[in-house]
C-alpha positions as CSV (number, residue, x, y, z in Angstrom):
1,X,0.0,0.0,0.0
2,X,1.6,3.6,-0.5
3,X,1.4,5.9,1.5
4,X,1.5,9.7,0.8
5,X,4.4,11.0,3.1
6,X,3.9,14.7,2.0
7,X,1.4,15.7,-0.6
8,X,-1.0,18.6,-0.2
9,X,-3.3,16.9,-2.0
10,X,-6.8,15.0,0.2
11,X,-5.7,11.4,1.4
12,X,-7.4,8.6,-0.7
13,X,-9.8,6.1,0.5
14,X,-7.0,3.3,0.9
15,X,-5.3,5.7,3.3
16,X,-8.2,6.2,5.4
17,X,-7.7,1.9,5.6
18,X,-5.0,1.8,6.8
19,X,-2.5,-1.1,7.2
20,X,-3.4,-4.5,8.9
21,X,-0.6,-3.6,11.4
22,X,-1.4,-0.1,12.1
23,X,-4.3,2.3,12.6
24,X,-6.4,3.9,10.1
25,X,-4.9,7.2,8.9
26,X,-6.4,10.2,10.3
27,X,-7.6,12.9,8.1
28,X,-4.8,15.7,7.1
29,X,-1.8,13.2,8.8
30,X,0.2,12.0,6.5
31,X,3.4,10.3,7.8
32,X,3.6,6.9,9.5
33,X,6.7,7.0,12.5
34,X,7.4,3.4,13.0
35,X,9.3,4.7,16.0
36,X,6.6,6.2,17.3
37,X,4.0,3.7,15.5
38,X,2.0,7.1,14.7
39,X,0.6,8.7,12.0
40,X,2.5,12.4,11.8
41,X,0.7,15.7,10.3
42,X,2.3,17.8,7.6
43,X,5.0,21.0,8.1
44,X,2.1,23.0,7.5
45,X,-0.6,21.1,9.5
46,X,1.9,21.0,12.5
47,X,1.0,24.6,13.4
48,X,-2.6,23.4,14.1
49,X,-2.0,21.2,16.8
50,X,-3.3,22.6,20.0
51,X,-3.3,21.0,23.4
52,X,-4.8,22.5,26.9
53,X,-2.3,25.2,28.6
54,X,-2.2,25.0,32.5
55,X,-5.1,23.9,34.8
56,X,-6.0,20.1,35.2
57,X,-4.3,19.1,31.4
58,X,-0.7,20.6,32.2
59,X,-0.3,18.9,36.0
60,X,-1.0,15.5,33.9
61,X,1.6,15.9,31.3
62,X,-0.4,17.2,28.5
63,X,1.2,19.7,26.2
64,X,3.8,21.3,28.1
65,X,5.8,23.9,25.4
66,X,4.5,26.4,22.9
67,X,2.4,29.7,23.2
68,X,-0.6,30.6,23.6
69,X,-1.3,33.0,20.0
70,X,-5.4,32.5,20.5
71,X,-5.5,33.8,24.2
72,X,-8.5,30.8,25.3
73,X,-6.5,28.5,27.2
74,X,-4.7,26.6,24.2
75,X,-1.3,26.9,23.2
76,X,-0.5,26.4,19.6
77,X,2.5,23.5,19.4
78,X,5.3,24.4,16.6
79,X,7.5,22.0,16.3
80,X,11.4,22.6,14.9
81,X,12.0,21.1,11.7
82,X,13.2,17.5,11.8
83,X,11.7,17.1,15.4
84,X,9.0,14.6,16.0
85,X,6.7,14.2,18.7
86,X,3.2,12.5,20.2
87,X,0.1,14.2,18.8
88,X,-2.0,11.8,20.6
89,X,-2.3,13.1,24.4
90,X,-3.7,10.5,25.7
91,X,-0.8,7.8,24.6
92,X,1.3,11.0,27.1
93,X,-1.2,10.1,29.5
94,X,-1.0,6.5,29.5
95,X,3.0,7.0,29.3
96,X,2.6,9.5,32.4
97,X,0.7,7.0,34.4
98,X,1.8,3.2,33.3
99,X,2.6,1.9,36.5
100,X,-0.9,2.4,37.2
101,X,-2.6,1.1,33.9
102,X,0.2,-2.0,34.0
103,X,-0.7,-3.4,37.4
104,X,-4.8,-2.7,37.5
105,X,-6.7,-5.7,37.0
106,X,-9.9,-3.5,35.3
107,X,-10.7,0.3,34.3
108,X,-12.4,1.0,37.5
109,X,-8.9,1.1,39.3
110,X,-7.5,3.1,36.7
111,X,-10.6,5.7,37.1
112,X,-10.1,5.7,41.0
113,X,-6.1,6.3,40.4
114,X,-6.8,9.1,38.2
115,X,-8.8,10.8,40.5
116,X,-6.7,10.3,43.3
117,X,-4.1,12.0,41.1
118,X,-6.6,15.4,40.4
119,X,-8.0,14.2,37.0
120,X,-11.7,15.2,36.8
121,X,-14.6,14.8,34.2
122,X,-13.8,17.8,33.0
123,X,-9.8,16.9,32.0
124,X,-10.9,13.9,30.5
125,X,-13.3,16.4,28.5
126,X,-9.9,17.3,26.8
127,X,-8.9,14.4,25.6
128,X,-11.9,13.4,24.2
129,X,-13.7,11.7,26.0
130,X,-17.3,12.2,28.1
131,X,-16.0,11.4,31.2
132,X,-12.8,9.9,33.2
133,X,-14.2,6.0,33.3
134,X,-14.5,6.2,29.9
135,X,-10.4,7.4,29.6
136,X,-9.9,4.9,31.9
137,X,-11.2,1.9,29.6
138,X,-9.3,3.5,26.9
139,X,-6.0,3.2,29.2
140,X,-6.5,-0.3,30.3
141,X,-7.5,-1.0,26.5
142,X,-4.0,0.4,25.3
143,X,-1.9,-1.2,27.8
144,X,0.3,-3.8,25.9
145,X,-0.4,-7.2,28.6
146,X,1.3,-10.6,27.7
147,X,-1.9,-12.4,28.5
148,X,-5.3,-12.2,31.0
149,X,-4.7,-10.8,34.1
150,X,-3.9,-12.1,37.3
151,X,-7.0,-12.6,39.2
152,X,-7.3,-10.4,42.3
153,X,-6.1,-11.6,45.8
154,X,-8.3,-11.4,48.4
155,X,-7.7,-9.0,50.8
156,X,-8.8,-8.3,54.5
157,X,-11.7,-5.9,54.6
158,X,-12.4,-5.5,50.9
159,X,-15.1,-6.7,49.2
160,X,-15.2,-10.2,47.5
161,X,-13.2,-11.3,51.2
162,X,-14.5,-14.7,52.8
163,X,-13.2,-14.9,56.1
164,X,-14.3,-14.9,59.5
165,X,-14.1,-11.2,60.1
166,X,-17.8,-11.2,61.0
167,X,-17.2,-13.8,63.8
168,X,-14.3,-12.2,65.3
169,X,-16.5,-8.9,65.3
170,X,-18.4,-10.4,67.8
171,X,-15.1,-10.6,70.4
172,X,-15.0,-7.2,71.9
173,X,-18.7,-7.9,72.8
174,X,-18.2,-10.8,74.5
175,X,-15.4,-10.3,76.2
176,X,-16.8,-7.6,77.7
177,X,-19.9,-9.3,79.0
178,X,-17.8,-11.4,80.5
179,X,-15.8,-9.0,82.2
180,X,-18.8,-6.8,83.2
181,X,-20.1,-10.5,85.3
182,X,-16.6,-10.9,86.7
183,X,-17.3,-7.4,88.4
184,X,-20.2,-8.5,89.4
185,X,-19.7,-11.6,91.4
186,X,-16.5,-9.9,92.7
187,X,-15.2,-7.4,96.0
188,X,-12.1,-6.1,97.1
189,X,-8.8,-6.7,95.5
190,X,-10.2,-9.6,93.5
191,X,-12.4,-7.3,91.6
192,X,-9.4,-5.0,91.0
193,X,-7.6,-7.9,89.1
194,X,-10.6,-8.8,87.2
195,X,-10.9,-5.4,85.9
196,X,-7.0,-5.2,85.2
197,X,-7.1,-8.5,83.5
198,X,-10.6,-7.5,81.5
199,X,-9.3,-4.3,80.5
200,X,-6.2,-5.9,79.2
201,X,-8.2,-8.9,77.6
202,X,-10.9,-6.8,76.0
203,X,-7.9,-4.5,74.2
204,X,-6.2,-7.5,72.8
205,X,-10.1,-9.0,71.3
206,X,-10.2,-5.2,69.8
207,X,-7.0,-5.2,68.1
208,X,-8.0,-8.6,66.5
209,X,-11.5,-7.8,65.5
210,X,-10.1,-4.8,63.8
211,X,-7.1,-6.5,62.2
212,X,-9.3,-8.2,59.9
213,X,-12.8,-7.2,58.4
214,X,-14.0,-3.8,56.4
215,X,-12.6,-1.4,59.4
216,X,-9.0,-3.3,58.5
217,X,-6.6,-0.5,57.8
218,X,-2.6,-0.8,56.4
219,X,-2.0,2.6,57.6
220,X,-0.6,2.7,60.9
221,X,-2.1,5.1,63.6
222,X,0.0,6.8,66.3
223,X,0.4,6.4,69.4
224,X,-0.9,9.6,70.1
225,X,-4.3,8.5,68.0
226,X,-4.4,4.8,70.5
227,X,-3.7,7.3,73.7
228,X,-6.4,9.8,72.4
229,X,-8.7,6.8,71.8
230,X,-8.1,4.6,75.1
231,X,-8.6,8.2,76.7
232,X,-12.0,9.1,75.1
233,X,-13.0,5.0,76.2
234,X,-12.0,5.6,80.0
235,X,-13.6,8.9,80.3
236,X,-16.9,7.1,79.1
237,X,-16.5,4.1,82.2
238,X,-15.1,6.7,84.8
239,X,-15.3,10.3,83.7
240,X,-19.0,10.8,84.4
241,X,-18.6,9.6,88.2
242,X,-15.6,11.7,88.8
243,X,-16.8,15.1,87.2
244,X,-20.3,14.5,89.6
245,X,-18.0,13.9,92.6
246,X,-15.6,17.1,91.3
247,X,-18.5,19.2,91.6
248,X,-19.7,17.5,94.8
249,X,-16.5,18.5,96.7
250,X,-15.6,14.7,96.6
251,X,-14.2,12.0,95.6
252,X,-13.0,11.1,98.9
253,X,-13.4,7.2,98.1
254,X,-14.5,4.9,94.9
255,X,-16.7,6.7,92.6
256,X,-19.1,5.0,90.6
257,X,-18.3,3.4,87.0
258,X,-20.9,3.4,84.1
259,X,-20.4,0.2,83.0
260,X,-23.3,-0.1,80.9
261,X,-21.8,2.7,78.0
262,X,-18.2,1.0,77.6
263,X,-20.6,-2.4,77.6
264,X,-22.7,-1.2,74.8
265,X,-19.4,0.2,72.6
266,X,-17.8,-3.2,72.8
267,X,-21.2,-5.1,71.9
268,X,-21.6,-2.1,68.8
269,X,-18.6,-3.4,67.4
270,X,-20.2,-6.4,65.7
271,X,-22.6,-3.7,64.0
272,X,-20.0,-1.2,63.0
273,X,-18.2,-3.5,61.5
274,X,-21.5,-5.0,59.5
275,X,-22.4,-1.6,58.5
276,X,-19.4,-0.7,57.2
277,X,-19.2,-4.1,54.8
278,X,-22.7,-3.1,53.7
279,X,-21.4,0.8,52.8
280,X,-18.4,-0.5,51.2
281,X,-19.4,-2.9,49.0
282,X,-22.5,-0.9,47.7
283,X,-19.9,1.3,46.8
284,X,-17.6,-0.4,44.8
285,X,-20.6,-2.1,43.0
286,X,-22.1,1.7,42.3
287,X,-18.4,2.2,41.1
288,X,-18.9,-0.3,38.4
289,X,-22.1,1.2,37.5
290,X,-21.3,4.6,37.2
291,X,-20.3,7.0,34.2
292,X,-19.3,9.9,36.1
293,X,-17.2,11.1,39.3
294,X,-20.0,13.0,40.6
295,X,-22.8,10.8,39.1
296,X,-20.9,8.2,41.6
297,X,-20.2,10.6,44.5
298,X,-24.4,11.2,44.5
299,X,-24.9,7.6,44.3
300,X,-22.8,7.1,47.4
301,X,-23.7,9.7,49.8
302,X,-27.2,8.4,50.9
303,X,-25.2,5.2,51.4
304,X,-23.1,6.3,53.8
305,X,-25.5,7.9,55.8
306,X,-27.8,5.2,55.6
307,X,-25.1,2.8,57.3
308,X,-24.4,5.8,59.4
309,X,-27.8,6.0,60.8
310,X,-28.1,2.3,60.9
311,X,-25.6,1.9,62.8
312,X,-26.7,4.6,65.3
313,X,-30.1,3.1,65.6
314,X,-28.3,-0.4,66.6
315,X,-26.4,1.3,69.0
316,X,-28.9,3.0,70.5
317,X,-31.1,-0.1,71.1
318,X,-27.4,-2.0,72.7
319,X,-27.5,1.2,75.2
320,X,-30.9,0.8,75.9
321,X,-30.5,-3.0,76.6
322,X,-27.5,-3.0,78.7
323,X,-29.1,-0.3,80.3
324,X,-31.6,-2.6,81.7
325,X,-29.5,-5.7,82.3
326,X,-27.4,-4.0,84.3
327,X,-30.1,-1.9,86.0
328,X,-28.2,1.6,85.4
329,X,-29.2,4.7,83.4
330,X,-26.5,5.7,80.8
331,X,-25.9,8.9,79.5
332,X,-27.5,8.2,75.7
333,X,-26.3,11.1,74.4
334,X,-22.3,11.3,75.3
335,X,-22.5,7.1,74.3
336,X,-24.4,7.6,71.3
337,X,-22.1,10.5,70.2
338,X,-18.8,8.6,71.1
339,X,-19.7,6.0,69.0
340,X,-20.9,7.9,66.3
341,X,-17.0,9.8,66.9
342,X,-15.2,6.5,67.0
343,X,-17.2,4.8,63.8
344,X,-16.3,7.7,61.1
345,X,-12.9,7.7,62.7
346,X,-12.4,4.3,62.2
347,X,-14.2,4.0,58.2
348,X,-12.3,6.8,57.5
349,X,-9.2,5.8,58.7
350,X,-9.7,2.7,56.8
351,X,-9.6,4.0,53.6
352,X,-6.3,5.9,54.1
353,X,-7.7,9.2,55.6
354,X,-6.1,9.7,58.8
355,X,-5.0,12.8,59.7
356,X,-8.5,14.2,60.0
357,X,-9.7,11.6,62.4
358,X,-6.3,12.0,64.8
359,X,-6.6,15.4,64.9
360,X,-11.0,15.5,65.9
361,X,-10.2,12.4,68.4
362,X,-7.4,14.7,70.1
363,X,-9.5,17.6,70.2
364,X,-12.3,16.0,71.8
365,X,-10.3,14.1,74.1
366,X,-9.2,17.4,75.3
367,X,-12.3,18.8,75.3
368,X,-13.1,16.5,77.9
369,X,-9.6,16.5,79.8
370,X,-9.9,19.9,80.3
371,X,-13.4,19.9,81.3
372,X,-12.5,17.5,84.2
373,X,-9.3,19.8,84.9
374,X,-11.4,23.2,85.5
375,X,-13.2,21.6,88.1
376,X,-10.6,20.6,90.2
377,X,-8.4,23.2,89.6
378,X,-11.4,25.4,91.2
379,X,-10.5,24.4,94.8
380,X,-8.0,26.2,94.5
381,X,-7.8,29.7,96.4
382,X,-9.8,32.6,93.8
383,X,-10.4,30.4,91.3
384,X,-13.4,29.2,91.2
385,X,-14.8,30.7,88.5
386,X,-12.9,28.4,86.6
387,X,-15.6,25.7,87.2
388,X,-18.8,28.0,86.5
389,X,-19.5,26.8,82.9
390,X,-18.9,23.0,83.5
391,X,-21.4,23.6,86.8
392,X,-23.6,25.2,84.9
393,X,-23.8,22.4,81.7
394,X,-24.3,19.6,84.4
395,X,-27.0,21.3,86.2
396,X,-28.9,21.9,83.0
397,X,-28.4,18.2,81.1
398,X,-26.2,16.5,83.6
399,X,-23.0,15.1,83.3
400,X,-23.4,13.3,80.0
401,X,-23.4,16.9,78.1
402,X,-19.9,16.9,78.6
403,X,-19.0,14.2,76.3
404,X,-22.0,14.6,74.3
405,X,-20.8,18.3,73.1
406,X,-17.3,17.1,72.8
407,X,-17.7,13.7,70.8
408,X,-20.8,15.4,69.0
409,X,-18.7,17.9,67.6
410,X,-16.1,16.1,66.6
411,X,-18.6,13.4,64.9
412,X,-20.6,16.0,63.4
413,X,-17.1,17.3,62.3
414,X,-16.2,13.6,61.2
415,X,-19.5,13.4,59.1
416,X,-19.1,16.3,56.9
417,X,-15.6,15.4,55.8
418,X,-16.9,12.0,55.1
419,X,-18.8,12.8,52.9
420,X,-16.1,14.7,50.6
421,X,-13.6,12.1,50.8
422,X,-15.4,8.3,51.1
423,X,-17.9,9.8,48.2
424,X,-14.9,9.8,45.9
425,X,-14.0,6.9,43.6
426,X,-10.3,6.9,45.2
427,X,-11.6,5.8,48.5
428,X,-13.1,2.6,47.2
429,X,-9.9,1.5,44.9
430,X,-8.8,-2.2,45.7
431,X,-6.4,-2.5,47.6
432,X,-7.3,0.8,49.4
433,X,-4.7,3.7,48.9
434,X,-4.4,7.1,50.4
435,X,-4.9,9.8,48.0
């Protein structure tokens, strides 16, 4: 077949054919690069070429020379004589991201890479196409592979998993209860060692119920985040009892313990662990179905606030519950909210997002720290002021409000940033990666 390598003339119906071996020649290119394995435009249709300038386009390696002579975002590309170059942006693209197009199994990862990497429905507008699941089946299309990829290994707290995550779910729970009976039947210092060694045992049953199982995480936390954490957890068995007795003049002796809360919290981790399976996989199968970033971000907000509430409404009937087996009245509010607080913390954390959640657990752990501190720094001489607005918040809604405003707010805090960051395709890539 010959090829017309420079004429000025229109391009015949055998060029628009092509070659078995290559693609169909575009109209006005004339020049097949078998280095390149493109077709190449003319000396004078090289002056037409015109890829995006700045924004979105530039950050991903499209067009990155020339000037912008029509003022409206473009920049017209002259190349030097005898220089040759890729016309096709997204083939840059592909080059530009490879890593990520060579080792995802389907498009969907490629689409949750890209957006993790700032490419919107609106750059993949530029290179053609309606949105960026659509550039991502073009990527996955053009990546050379030797043969069928490898099929997916399973991995702890995603998706398609078969384990006994569920099971082990139920572990906090019960160790707890147990715990909780061992107080029971005890006095004296063999109470204190069942409390030690329940504390201790019910810490280890957490770490393994969270090893495994949709609230699984491979980023680390601080130590801070575990102090902030085991803090928040204390103040909700002990913190209610000593703030009363603060105000009170006392504690000269034991203070109470609410033992029905920190009951409840390790019983609600069967359910937050449930509801968060149920979120994440309607997500990644909405990911497969959608045709659009934000088409999928509107699918999966009422999803997470459906498992959100869910998961609330289960907690609130394990409060209620314990309430009664243990004949104690807990503070609904300051439970509810810090397991609302340590639920979005968690899911969020989960999915790589962790520097939000450290820094809202920290603040409301010293929300709460402080409050306690006020009161007893009030005995001392002239400043007692300093416990006015903690007396006054216990007088009017007791001493639940305390942890109810400061876990509230940092839920309610929690909330609103999940539902920027798990909306987004990134957050539901497998494996999970931080953006």
């Amino acid at each position: 077949m010959t090829i017309d390598s420079g004429g000025a003339g229109a391009p015949s119906a055998l060029d628009d054919l092509g070659e078995p071996d290559r693609p169909a020649t575009p109209t006005g290119f004339r020049t097949w690069d078998e280095r390149s394995e493109e077709w190449l435009p003319t000396a004078a249709e090289e002056t037409d070429i015109r890829v995006p300038s700045g924004g979105e386009g530039a950050a991903i390696g499209v067009g990155a020379d020339g000037v912008d002579s029509a003022g409206d975002g473009f920049r017209g590309v002259r190349k030097p004589t005898g220089r040759r170059g890729a016309v096709d942006p997204v083939k840059a693209l592909m080059h530009r991201h490879r890593e990520l197009c060579e080792r995802a199994v389907d498009p969907l990862e490629i689409a949750a890479g890209l957006e993790a990497h700032g490419v919107t429905d609106r750059t993949a507008v530029r290179f053609r196409h309606r949105d960026v699941f659509s550039l991502a089946e073009e990527l996955y299309a053009r990546v050379p592979r030797d043969g069928e990829s490898a099929p997916r290994t399973e991995t702890p707290g995603r998706p398609g998993t078969r384990s006994s995550w569920a099971a082990l779910a139920l572990v906090p729970g019960a160790l707890a209860a147990a715990v909780v009976v061992g107080l029971r039947l005890t006095d004296g210092q063999p109470r204190l060692a069942v409390a030690a060694f329940g504390a201790l045992a019910m810490t280890v049953g957490l770490c393994v119920a969270l090893r495994r199982g949709p609230l699984s995480t491979r980023h680390r936390t601080t130590s801070a985040t575990r102090a902030w954490t085991c803090w928040l957890i204390a103040y909700a068995l002990l913190g209610d009892g000593l703030l009363r007795a603060g105000l009170d003049g006392a504690p000269d002796g034991p203070w109470p313990l609410a033992t029905a809360p920190v009951l409840a919290l390790a019983l609600a981790c069967a359910p937050a662990a449930w509801c968060a399976h149920l979120f994440v996989a309607r997500a990644r199968r909405r990911l497969s179905t959608s045709r659009g970033l934000e088409e999928f971000a509107a699918s999966v907000r009422p999803l997470l606030l459906g498992a959100f509430g869910l998961f609330l409404c289960a907690l609130g009937g394990l409060l209620a519950l314990c309430g009664t087996a243990l004949h104690e009245q807990p503070a609904y509010a300051g439970a509810g909210a810090l397991g609302a607080l340590l639920l979005l913390a968690r899911l969020l954390t989960a999915r790589g997002f962790t520097q939000t959640p450290a820094v809202v657990l920290a603040g409301a752990g010293a929300a709460q720290a402080t409050a306690l501190a006020t009161v007893f720094a009030a005995r001392l001489p002239g400043c007692s002021f300093l416990a006015t607005p903690v007396d006054s918040l216990v007088e009017a809604a007791g001493p639940g409000a305390v942890p109810a405003l400061a876990c509230g707010a940092g839920a309610l805090v929690l909330l609103v940033h999940a539902t920027r960051t798990l909306t987004r395709a990134s957050a539901h890539a497998l494996p999970c990666e931080a953006p």
